[in-house]
C-alpha positions in Angstrom: -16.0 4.0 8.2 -13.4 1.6 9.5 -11.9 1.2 6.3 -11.9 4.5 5.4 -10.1 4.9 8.6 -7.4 2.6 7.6 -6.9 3.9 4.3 -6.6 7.3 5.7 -4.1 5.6 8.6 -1.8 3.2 6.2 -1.9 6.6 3.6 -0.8 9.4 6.2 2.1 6.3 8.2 3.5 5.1 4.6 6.9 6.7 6.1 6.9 5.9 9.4 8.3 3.4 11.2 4.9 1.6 12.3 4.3 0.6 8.3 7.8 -0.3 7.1 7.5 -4.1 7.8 4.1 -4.2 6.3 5.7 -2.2 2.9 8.9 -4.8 2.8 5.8 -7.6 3.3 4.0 -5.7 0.1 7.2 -5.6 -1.8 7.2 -9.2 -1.4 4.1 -9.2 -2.7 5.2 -7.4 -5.9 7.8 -9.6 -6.1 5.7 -12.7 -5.9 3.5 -11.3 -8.7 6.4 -11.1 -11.2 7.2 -14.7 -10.0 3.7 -16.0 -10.3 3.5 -14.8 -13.9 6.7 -15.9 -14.8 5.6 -19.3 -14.1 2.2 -19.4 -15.4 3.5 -18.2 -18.7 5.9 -21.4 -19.0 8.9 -19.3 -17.6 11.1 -20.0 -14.1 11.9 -17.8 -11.4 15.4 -17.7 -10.6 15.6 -16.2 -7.5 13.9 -13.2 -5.7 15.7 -10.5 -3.6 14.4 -8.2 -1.1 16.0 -5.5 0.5 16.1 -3.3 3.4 15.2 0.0 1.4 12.6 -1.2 0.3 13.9 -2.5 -3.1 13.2 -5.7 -5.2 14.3 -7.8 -7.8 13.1 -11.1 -9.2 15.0 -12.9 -11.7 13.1 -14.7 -14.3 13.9 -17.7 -17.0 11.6 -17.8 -20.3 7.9 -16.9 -19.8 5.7 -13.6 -21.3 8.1 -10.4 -20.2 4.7 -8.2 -20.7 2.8 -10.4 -18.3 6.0 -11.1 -16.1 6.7 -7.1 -16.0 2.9 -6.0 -15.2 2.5 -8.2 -12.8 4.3 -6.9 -9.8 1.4 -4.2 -9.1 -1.4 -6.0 -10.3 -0.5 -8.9 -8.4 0.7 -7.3 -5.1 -3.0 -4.8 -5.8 -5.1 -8.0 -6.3 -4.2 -9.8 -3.6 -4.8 -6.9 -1.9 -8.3 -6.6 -3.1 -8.9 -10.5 -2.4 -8.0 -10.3 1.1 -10.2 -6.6 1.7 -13.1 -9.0 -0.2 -13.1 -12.5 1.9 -11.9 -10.8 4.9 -15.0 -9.3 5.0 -16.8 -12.0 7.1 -14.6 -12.2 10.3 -14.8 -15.6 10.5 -12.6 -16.2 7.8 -10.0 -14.3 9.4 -7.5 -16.7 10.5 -7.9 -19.0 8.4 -6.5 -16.2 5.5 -3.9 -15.5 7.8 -2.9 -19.3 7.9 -2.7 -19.2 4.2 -0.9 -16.0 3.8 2.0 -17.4 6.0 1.8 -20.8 4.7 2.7 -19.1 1.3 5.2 -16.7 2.9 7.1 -19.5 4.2 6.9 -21.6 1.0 7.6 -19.2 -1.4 10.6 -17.9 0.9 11.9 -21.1 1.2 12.0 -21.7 -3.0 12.9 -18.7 -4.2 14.3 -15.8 -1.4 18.3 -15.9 -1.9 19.4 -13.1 -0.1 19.9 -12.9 4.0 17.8 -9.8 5.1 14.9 -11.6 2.8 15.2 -15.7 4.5 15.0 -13.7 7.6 12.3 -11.6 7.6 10.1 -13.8 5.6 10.7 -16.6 8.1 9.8 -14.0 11.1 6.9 -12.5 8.8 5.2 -16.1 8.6 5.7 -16.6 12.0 3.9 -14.0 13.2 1.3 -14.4 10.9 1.0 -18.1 12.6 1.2 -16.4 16.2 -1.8 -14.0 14.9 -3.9 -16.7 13.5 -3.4 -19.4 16.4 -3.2 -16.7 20.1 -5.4 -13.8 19.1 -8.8 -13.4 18.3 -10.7 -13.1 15.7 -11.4 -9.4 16.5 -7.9 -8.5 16.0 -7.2 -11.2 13.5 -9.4 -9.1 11.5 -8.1 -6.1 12.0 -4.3 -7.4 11.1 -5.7 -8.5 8.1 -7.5 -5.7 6.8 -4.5 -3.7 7.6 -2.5 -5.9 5.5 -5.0 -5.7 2.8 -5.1 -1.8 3.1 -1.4 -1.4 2.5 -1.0 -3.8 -0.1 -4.0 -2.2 -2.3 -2.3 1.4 -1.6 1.3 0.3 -2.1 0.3 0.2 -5.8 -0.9 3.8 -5.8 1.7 5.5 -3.6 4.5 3.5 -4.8 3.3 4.8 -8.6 4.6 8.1 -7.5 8.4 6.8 -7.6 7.8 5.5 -10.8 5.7 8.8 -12.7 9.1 10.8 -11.5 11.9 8.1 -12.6 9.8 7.5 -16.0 10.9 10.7 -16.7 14.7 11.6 -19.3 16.3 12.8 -16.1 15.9 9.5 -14.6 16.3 7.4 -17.3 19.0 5.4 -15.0 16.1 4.2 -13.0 14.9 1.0 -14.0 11.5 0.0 -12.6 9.0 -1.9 -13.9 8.1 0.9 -16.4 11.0 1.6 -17.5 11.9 -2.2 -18.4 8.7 -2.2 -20.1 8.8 0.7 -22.5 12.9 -0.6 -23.4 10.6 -3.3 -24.2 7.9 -2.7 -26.3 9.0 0.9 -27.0 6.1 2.8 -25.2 7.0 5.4 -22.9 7.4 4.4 -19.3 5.2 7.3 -18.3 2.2 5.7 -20.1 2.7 2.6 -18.6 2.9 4.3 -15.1 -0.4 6.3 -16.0 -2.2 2.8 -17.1 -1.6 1.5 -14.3 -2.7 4.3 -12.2 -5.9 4.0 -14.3 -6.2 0.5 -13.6 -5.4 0.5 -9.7 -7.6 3.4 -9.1 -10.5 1.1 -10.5 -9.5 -1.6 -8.5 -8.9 -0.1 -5.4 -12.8 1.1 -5.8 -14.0 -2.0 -6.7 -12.7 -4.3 -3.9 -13.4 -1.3 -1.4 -17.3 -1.0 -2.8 -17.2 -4.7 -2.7 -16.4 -5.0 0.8 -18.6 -2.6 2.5 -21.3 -4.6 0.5 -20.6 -6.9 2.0 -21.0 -5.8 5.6 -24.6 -5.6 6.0 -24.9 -9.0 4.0 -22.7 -10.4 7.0 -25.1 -8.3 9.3 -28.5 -9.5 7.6 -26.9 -13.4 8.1 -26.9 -13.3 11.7 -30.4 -14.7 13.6 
């Protein structure tokens, strides 16, 4: 019930003040998954940009441009599903929350260029820190799970922006879709549909996952 809750919470706030930090941190999740794949597939990453509407752009060298391109919602929705999974057992809380800054601060460090990015990944990593390290692990877990919420939905609600800008009339839009069908010649609009199709599933999984997970935890304690 309380993740339903937050589902229903992060879903009906997506455009309100309270969520936009955690959206620019999911964008910078995105980003990081084009990164990521850019450098497992033998490419470099350039640089990555993140703005204040909400916008991203990572600049790759070399690497797989099909793994590279589909990687910003699978990645950004995977983590997403990781952090849902593992923080499951509330002990593990701030320990995530340690790592998730930790790579905040690293990966802003290497590869953010522009200002409004530096800064708010350096103030994003600190307050992750100041979570992990002064509250407890009540709230810690609650701060994750919210985090792990929005990054999971981000790759449904965001899909919305790219099923309308797939489309002739908005053929000036390029998102991740849209690069990929002037790559490979698909239409964007499948692409957006697949991965609909594909984050829908994974969204249930790591949400079914979790709640089994519960009364494992539960069962555990003497």
């Amino acid at each position: 019930m309380i993740l339903a809750g937050l589902f229903v919470a992060v879903w009906v706030g997506w455009d309100t003040p309270l969520v936009y930090p955690i959206k620019i941190f999911v964008v910078f999740l995105h980003e990081l998954g084009h990164a990521l794949a850019a450098l497992l597939t033998g490419g470099q990453v350039v640089s990555i940009q993140i703005f204040p509407d909400e916008g991203g752009l990572t600049t790759t060298r070399g690497g797989w441009p099909l793994v590279i391109l589909s990687a910003g919602y699978v990645g950004s929705l995977l983590l997403g599903g990781v952090l849902l999974y593992l923080s499951s057992r509330r002990t593990r809380t701030r320990w995530l929350l340690i790592v998730l800054g930790a790579l905040l601060a690293l990966s802003t460090l290497l590869f953010l260029r522009n200002v409004f990015a530096v800064l708010y990944g350096l103030l994003a990593a600190a307050a992750l820190f100041f979570s992990a390290y002064r509250f407890s692990p009540e709230v810690n877990f609650y701060v994750i799970r919210f985090i792990a919420v929005a990054s999971c939905l981000y790759a449904l609600l965001d899909m919305r922006s790219d099923l309308f800008t797939s489309t002739p009339a908005a053929a000036s839009v390029v998102n991740d879709a849209v690069a990929l069908s002037q790559l490979t010649g698909i239409p964007a609009l499948v692409w957006s549909v697949l991965w609909l199709v594909i984050s829908l599933i994974a969204v249930g999984y790591f949400f079914m996952a979790s709640i089994r997970r519960g009364p494992q935890q539960r069962s555990d304690k003497p």
